[in-house]
C-alpha positions in Angstrom: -23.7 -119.3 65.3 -26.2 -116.4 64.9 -29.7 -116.5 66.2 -31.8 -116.7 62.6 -29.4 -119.9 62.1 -30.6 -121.5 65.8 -33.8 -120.6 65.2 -34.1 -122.2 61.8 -32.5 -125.3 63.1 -35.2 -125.5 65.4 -37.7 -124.6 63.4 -36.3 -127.6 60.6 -36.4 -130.5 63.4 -39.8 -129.5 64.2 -40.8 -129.8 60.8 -38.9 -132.6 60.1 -41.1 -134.6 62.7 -40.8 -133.2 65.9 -44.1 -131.8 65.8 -45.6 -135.2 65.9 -45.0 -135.5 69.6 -47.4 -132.6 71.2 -49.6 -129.0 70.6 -47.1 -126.3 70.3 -43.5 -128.1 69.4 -42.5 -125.0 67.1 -42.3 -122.6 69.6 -41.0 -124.7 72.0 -38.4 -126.1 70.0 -37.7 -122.6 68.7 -36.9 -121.3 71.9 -34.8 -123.9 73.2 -32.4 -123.9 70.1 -31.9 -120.2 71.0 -32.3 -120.2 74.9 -28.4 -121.2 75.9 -27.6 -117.3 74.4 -29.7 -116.0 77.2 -26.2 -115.9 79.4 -26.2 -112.3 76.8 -28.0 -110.7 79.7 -24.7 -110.4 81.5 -24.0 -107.8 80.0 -26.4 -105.5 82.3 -24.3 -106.9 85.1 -21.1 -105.8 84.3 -20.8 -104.8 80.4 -19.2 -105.9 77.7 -16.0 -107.5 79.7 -18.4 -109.4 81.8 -20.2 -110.6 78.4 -16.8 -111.7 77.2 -16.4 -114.1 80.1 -19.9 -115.3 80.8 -20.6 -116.5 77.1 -20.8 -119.5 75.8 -20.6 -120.4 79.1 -22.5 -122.6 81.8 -25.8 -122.1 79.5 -23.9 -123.5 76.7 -22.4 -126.7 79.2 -23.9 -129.9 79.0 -25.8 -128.9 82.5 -26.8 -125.9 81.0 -28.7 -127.5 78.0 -30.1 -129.8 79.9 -31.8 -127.6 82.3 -33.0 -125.0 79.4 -34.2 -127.8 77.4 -36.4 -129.1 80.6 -37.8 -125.5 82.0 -39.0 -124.2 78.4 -41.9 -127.0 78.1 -42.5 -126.9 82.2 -42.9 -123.6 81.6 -45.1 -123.5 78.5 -46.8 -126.8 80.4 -47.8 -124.5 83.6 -49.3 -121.7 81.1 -51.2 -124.0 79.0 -52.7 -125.5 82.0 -53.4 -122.6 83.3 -55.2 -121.3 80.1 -56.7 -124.5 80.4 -58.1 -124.4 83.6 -59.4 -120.7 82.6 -61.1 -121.8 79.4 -62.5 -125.1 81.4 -60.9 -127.7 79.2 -58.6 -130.1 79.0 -54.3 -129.1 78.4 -53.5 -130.3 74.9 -49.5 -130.5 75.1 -47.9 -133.4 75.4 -45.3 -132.8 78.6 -43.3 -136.2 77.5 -43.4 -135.4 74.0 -42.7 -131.6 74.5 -39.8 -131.8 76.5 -38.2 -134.1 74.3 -38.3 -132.7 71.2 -37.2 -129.1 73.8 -34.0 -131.7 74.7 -33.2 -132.2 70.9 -33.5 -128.7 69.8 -31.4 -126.9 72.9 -29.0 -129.4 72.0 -28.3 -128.3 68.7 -26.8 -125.0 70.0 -24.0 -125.9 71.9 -23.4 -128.3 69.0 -23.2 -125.5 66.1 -22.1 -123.2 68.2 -19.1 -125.5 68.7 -18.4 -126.3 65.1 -17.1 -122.5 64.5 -13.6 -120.7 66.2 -15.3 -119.0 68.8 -15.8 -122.2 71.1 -17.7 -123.8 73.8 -17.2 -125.0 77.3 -19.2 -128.1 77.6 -17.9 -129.2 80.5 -18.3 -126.2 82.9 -18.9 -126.0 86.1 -16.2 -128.5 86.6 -13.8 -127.6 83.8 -13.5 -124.8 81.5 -11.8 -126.2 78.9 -12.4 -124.6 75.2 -13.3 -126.7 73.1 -13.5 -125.6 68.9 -14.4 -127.1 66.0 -13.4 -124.9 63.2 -15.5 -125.9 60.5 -17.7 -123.4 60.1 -18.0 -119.5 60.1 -19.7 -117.4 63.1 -22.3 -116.3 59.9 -22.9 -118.8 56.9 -24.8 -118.1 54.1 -25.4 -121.6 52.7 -27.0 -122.9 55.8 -29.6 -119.8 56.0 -30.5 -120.2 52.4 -30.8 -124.1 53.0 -32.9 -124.2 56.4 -34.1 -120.8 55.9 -35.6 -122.1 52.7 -37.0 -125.2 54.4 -38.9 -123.0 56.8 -40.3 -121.0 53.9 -41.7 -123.5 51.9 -43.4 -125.1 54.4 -45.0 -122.2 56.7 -45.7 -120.1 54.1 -48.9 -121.2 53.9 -50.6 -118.0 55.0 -50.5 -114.2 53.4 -48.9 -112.6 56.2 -46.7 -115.7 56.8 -44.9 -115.0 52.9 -44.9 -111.5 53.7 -43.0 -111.8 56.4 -40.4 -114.7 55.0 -40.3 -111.9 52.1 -39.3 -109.7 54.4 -36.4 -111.6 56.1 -35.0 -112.6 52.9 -34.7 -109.4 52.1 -33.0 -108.0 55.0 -30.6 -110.8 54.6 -30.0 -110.5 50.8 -29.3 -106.6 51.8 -26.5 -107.9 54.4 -25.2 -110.4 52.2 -24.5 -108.3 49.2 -23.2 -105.2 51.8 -20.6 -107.1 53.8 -17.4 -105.9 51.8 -14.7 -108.7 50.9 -11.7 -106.6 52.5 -14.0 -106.9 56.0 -12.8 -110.8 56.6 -10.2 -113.2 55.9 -10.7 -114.8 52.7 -13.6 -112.4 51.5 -13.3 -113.5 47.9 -15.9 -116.7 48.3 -18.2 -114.0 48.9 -18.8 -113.3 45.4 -19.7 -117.0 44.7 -21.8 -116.6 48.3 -24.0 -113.9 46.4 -24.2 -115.7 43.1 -25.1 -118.8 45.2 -27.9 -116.9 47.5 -29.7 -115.4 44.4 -29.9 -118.4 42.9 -31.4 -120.0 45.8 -33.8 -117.4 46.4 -35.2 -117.7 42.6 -35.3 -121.5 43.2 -37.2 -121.4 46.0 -39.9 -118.9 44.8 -40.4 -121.4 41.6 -40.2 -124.3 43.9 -42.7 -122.4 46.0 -45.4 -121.5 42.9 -44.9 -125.3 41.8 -46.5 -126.6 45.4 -42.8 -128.2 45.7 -43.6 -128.4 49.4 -47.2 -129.8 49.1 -45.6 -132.8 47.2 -42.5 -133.5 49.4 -43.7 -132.3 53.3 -41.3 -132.7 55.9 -39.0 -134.9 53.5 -37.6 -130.9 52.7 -36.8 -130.0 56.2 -35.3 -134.0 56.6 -33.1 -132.8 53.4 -32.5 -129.6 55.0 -30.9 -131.1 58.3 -29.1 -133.9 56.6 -27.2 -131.0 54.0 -26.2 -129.7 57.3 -24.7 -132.9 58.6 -23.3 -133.3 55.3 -21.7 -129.9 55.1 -20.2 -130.1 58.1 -18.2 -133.6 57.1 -17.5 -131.6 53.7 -16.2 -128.8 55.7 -14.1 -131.4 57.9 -12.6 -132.7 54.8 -11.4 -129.7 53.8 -10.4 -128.3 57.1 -8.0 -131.4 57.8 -6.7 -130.4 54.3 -6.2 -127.2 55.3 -4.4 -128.0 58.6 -1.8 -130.0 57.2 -1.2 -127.3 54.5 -0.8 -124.7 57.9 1.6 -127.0 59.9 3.7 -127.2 56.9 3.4 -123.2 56.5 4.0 -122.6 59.9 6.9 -124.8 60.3 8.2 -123.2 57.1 8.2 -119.5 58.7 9.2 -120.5 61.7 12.2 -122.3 60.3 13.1 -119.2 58.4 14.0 -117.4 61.9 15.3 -120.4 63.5 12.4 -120.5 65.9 10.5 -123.4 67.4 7.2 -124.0 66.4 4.5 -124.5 69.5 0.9 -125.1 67.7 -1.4 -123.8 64.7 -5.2 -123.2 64.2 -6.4 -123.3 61.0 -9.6 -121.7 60.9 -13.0 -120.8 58.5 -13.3 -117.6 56.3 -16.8 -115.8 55.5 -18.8 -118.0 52.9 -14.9 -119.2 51.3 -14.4 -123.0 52.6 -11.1 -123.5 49.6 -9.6 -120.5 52.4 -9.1 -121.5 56.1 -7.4 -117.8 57.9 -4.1 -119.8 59.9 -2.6 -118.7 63.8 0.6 -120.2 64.2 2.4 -119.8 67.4 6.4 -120.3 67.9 8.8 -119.7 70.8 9.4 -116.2 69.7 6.4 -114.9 68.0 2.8 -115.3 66.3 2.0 -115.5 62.8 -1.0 -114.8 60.4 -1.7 -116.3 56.9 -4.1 -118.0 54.6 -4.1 -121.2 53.5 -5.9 -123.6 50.6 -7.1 -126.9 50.5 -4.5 -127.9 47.7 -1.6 -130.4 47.8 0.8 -127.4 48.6 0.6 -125.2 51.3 -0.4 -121.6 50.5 -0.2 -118.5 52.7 -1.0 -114.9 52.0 -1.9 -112.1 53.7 -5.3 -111.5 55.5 -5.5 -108.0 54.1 -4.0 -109.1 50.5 -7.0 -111.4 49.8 -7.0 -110.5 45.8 -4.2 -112.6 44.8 -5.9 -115.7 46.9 -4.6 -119.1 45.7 -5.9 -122.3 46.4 -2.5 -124.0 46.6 1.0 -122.4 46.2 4.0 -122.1 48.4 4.1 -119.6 51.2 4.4 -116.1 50.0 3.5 -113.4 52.9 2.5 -113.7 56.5 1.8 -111.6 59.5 4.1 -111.4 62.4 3.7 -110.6 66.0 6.9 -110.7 68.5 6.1 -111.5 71.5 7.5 -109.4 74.4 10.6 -109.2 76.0 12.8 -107.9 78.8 11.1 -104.5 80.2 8.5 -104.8 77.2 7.4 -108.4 79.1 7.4 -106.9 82.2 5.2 -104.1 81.4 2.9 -107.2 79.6 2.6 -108.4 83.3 1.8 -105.4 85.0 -0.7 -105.0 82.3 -2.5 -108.5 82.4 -3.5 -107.7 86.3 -6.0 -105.3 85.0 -9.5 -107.0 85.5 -10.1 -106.6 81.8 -7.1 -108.3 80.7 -7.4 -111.0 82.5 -11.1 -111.8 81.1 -9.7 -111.3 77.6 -6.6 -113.2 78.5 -8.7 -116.5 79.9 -10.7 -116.2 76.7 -8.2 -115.7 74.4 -7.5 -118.5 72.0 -4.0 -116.9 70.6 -3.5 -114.2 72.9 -0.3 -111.9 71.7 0.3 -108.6 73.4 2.2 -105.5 72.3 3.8 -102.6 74.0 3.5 -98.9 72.5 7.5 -97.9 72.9 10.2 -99.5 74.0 11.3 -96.5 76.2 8.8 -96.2 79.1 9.0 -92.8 81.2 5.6 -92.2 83.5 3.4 -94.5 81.6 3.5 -97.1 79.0 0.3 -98.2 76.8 0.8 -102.2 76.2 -1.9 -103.4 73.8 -3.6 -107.1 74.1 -5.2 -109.0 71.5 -7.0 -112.7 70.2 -5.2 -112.8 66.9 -8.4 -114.9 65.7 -10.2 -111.7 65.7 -7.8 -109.0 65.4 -4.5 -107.5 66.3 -3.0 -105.4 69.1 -3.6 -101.6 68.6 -7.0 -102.3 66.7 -10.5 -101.7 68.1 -12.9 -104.8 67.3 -15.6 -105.1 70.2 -14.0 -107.4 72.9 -11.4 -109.0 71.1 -8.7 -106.2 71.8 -8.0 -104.0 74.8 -5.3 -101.1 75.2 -4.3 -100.9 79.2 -1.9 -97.8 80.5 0.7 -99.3 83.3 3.0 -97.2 85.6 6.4 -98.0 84.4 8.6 -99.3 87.0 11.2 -98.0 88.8 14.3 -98.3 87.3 
């Protein structure tokens, strides 16, 4: 998830009780739901193809959390004893109480981290395993509205502290109504998303002039977290709909071609949870389609997203041969670049592509994560384009 989600998580369980236990639980609490993204510094090591293999990673394990979640209130401990010690009076935290409610909070990233496509690996340094929930969207709307609103309404208790929610609402409300459909996989739920969101936003600054939040305390950000739970199991519902509507797609296609089907993923669009973007691998090739949550399986297009259906029989799909004979060796060559091979060990659905068929000097052969994008295009890490010698013949 992003970082204004993590942090409002954080800042929701400390409202929600957490700050009961010692001085100073928001900020530790807000760090640790954001510290496991501190592996982001890898990137000054090695760039972006060392970022690719580094997130998500050992900070994100179970080992990880547990040692961020420990050394954020030892170190806030050491400084408030030394300001302490400074200022002649006794420390006010609470170590016992701080570093529990800094375990709870660093665990809830690797947790929502887990519930989108992109993965974790909890189990690292022993196994490296991805492991993916597909549930929820790298970016959702409904949870910053919901625990962004939360936080709002009870911290805004200040002049500067409503000027500068004010501030992040708008900055988000500018994003939200920007991002263009076309730009993801089942786009159209954005137009509801933007309904939704300025709704929410006028209900909260009612809510807000009524003392909503001088009535109800920390029962808000207890609402607030158990929406999430909630959402998530509403979410689950629909993506087990939506991954038996993709198996019967995918065996459909791959049927037509008289291929084999291997495995599917069926996967969360922007702000659209009645549209779930589908990989489906066979023996011979990759496909990419749509699906609904209805009784029939639906499939359309990524990039033909204004005649979505919620239900339907399969009507279009994407399709991505794999390689073969001098096109697969060329792959191979390829995939011993350093690069590749950091793309290729993240790579959920990795499919790769070769530029010609007739190689003389050098051939270009294009690698991809079809969860992202596909071979030829340039998305951040998700796609690479390596230039091979061709072999001798």
């Amino acid at each position: 998830m992003d970082g204004l989600t993590h942090s409002l998580v954080g800042l929701a369980a400390t409202k929600a009780g957490l700050d009961r236990l010692s001085p100073y639980t928001t900020a530790a609490c807000i760090l640790s739901a954001n510290a496991p993204d501190v592996d982001v510094v890898s990137i000054f090591f090695g760039g972006r193809w060392t970022l690719l293999q580094h997130h998500r990673g050992i900070t994100h394990s179970i080992i990880g959390t547990l040692v961020l979640g420990l050394l954020i209130p030892s170190v806030l401990y050491g400084l408030e004893r030394a300001i302490a010690k400074w200022h002649k009076r006794r420390p006010r935290i609470q170590y016992r109480g701080l570093v529990l409610a800094s375990l709870i909070a660093a665990a809830t990233h690797p947790l929502m981290d887990w519930t989108n496509n992109y993965g974790v690996r909890p189990l690292l340094p022993w196994d490296g395993r991805w492991f993916y929930g597909d549930l929820v969207f790298i970016v959702d709307p409904y949870l910053l509205l919901v625990l962004g609103g939360a936080g709002f309404l009870l911290t805004s208790n200040r002049r500067w502290k409503i000027a500068g929610w004010s501030l992040l609402a708008v900055v988000v409300t500018i994003i939200v109504l920007r991002v263009s459909p076309q730009r993801s996989a089942g786009g159209g739920g954005l137009a509801v998303a933007r309904t939704i969101w300025i709704a929410g936003l006028l209900a909260l600054i009612l809510a807000r002039t009524l003392g909503l939040q001088k009535r109800l305390g920390k029962s808000i950000a207890v609402g607030a977290l158990a929406f999430v739970v909630l959402y998530w199991g509403a979410l689950g519902w629909a993506h087990h709909a939506a991954y038996r509507n993709a198996v019967i797609a995918a065996n459909g296609l791959a049927a037509q071609r008289g291929e084999r089907f291997i495995r599917v993923a069926a996967m969360p669009t922007a702000a659209n949870p009645f549209q779930w973007l589908c990989v489906a691998e066979t023996d011979r090739a990759m496909y990419r389609f749509l699906v609904g949550v209805g009784n029939r399986a639906s499939a359309d297009l990524p990039n033909s997203i204004a005649n979505e259906n919620r239900s339907g029989a399969p009507t279009a799909s994407e399709r991505y041969e794999k390689p073969t004979g001098q096109a697969e060796r060329l792959v191979s060559l390829a995939s011993r670049d350093p690069r590749a091979q950091i793309l290729l060990g993240f790579a959920r659905f990795p499919i790769a592509r070769v530029e010609s068929d007739n190689c003389s000097g050098q051939a270009l052969v294009q690698f991809a994560d079809l969860r992202y994008t596909e071979p030829g295009a340039s998305r951040g890490n998700f796609a690479l384009t390596v230039s091979v010698e061709c072999p001798a013949p």
